[in-house]
Each structure stands twice: as C-alpha cells, then as structure tokens.
C-alpha positions as CSV (number, residue, x, y, z in Angstrom):
1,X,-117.9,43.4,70.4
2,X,-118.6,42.2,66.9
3,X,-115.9,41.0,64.0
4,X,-116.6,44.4,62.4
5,X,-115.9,46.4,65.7
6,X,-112.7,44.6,66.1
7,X,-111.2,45.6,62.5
8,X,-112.6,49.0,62.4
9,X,-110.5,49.5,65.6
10,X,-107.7,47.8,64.4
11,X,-107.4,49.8,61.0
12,X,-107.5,53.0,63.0
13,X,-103.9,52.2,63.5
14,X,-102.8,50.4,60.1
15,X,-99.8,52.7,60.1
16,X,-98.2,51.4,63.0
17,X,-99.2,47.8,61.5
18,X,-97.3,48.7,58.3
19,X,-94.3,49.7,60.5
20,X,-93.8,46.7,62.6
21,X,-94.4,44.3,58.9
22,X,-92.0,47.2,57.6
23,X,-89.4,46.2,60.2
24,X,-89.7,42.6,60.6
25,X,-89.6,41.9,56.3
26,X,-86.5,41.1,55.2
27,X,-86.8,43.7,52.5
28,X,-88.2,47.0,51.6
29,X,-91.5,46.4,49.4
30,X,-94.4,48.5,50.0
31,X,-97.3,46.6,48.1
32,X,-95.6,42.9,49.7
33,X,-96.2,44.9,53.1
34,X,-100.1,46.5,52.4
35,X,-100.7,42.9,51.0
36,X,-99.2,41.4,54.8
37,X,-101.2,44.3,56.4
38,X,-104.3,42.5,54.6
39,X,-103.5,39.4,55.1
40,X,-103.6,40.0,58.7
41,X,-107.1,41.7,59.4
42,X,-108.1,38.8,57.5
43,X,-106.2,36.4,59.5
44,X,-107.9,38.0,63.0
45,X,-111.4,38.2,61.1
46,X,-111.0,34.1,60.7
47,X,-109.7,33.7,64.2
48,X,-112.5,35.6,65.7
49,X,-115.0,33.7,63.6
50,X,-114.1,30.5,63.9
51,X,-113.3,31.6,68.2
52,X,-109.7,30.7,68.1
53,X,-109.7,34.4,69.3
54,X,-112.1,36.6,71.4
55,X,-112.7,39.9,70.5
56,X,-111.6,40.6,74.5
57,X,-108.4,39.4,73.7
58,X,-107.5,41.3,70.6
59,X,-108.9,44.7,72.2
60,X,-108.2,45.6,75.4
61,X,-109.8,49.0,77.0
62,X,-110.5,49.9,73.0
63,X,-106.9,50.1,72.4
64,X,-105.3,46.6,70.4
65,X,-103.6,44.1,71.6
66,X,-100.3,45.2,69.7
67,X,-98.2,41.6,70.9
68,X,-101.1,39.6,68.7
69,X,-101.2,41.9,65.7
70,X,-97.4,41.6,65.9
71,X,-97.1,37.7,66.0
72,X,-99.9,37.1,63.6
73,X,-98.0,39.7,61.1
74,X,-94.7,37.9,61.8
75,X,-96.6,34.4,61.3
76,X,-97.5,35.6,57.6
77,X,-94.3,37.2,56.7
78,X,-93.2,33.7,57.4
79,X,-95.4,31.8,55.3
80,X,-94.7,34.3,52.8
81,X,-91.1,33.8,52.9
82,X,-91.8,29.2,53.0
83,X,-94.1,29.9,49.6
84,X,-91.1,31.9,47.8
85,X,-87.9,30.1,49.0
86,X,-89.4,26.8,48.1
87,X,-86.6,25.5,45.4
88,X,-86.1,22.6,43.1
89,X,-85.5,19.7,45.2
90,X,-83.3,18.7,42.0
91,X,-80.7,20.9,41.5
92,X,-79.4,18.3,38.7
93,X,-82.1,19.3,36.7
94,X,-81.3,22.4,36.8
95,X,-78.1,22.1,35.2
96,X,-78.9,19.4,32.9
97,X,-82.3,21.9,31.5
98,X,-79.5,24.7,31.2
99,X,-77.0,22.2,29.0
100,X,-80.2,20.8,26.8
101,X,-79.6,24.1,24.9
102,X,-78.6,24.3,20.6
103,X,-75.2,24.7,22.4
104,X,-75.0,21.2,24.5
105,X,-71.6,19.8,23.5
106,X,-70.0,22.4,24.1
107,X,-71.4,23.3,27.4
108,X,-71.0,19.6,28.2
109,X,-67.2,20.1,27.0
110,X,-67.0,23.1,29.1
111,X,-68.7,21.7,32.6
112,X,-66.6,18.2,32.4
113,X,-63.0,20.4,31.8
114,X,-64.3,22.0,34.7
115,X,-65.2,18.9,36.7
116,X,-61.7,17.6,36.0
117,X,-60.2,20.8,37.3
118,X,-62.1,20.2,40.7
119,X,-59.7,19.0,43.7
120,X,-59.7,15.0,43.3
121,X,-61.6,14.9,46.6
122,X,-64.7,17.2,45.4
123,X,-64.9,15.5,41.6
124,X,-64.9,11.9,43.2
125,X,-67.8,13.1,45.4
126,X,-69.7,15.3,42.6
127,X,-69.6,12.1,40.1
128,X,-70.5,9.7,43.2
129,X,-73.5,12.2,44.3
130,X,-74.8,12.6,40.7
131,X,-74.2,9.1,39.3
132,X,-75.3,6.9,41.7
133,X,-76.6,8.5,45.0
134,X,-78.0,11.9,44.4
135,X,-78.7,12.6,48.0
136,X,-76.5,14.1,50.1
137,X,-77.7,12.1,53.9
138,X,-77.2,9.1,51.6
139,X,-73.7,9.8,49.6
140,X,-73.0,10.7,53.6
141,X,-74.0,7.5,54.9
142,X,-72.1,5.2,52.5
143,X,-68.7,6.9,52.2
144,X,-69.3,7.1,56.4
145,X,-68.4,11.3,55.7
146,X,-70.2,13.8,57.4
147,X,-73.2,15.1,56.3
148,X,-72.1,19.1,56.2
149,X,-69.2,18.6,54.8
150,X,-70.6,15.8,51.6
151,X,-72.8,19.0,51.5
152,X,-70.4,21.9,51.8
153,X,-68.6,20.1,49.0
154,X,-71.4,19.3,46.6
155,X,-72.5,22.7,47.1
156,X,-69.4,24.6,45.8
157,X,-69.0,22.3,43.3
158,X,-72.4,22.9,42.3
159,X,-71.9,27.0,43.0
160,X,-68.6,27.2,40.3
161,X,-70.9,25.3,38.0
162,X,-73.5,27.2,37.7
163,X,-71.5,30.5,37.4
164,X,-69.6,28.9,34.9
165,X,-73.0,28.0,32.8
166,X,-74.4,31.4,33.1
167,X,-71.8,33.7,32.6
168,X,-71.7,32.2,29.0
C-alpha cells in the first residue's frame, strides 16, 4: 500500500478526525482544527516516507488505525499550543516598554505609590528580584526562601502592576 492509498483512506473519514482535534483543543476554532487536520495527513505522509511508519500499521483491514491518528493529532495540538504560549522571558521589559510612554513620570509616580503600598514582605522581594537578581531560582537561593513562594509573590506583585498600568 502506497503513501497515496494510505491518505485517500484516511480522508474518507476526516470528520471523525475533526471531532477527536475538536475535542482534545482547548478551544473552539474551526480553521485552527482543519489546519491540525492538515497538519496530520502531512505528519503520517512524512512518517510513512521516511518508514518511521508502515502503511500496515496505520491501516489495518482498510479501516485506520484510529489510536495513531489520535496521538499524532494530540502531538500537533501540542506543538501548537508550545509555539503560542511561548512568552517574554522578561516580564521587566514588559513593564518598563509600557512606562517608556509620553506619560512616563507619572506612570513611574503611579507604579512606585503602588510598590510602597505592597505588604513590606512582597516590596522587599519585588525591589530585591528586579534590582539585583532578576531570577526567581536565584532571589530563592540567596534569601534561602522557597522557590514557589519567591514566585507566588513576584507574581502578584507583578499581576496588580500590570492591571494597574493598563487600566489607565
């Protein structure tokens, strides 16, 4: 059985493929899953070329093997989801690109009455993580704190300062 036979066979029942990606994306979008659905066939079409996969193996008695189609589809809809949560490794920046703005000092003003409104505890550890360590395993590791909670702090701290900055 050639490449050809194998997708033919398989696009016989693209419905069912869109169903299963409908189900296992985490949200409703019906051109993200036709794009997965392609992604797929092109996915098995490299595997069988390049024999990571037989064509026995994907089609059994002319019918598809559904628990590959199902784990390839899940293994794109999870690249897919790497590719768009990647973030900003430097949330600073963020913040700072935000405060560059015509209205700087008085955003500045505005995020450092904040700061000193902070619990003592969370502005000694926002100053501490932005001033001098800007990591949280490290700002963890000196001040002998646990990670999550360095973390959990920075976090919120970093959470009321954004929502402060964009509800302007």
């Amino acid at each position: 059985m050639e490449t050809n036979d194998v997708l033919n066979i398989l696009h016989k029942h693209q419905e069912k493929w869109l169903q299963i990606a409908k189900n296992l994306l985490y949200k409703e979008d019906d051109q993200l899953i036709k794009d997965i659905i392609q992604e797929m066939y092109l996915s098995i079409a490299e595997q069988l070329h390049n024999k990571k996969l037989k064509a026995d193996e994907v089609i059994i008695n002319n019918k598809p093997h559904f628990g590959i189609i199902k784990k390839t589809i899940l293994q794109i809809i999870q690249i897919e989801a790497k590719r768009k949560n990647k973030y900003n490794k430097n949330e600073n920046l963020e913040i700072i690109n935000v405060a560059t703005n015509e209205n700087s000092k008085y955003l500045e003003e505005d995020i450092n009455n904040l700061i000193n409104n902070f619990y003592w505890f969370d502005k000694k550890l926002l100053k501490l993580y932005t001033k001098k360590f800007n990591s949280v395993r490290s700002l963890a590791k000196e001040t002998k704190l646990g990670h999550v909670t360095v973390f959990e702090v920075i976090n919120k701290c970093k959470k009321k300062i954004k929502k402060r900055l964009y509800e302007k």
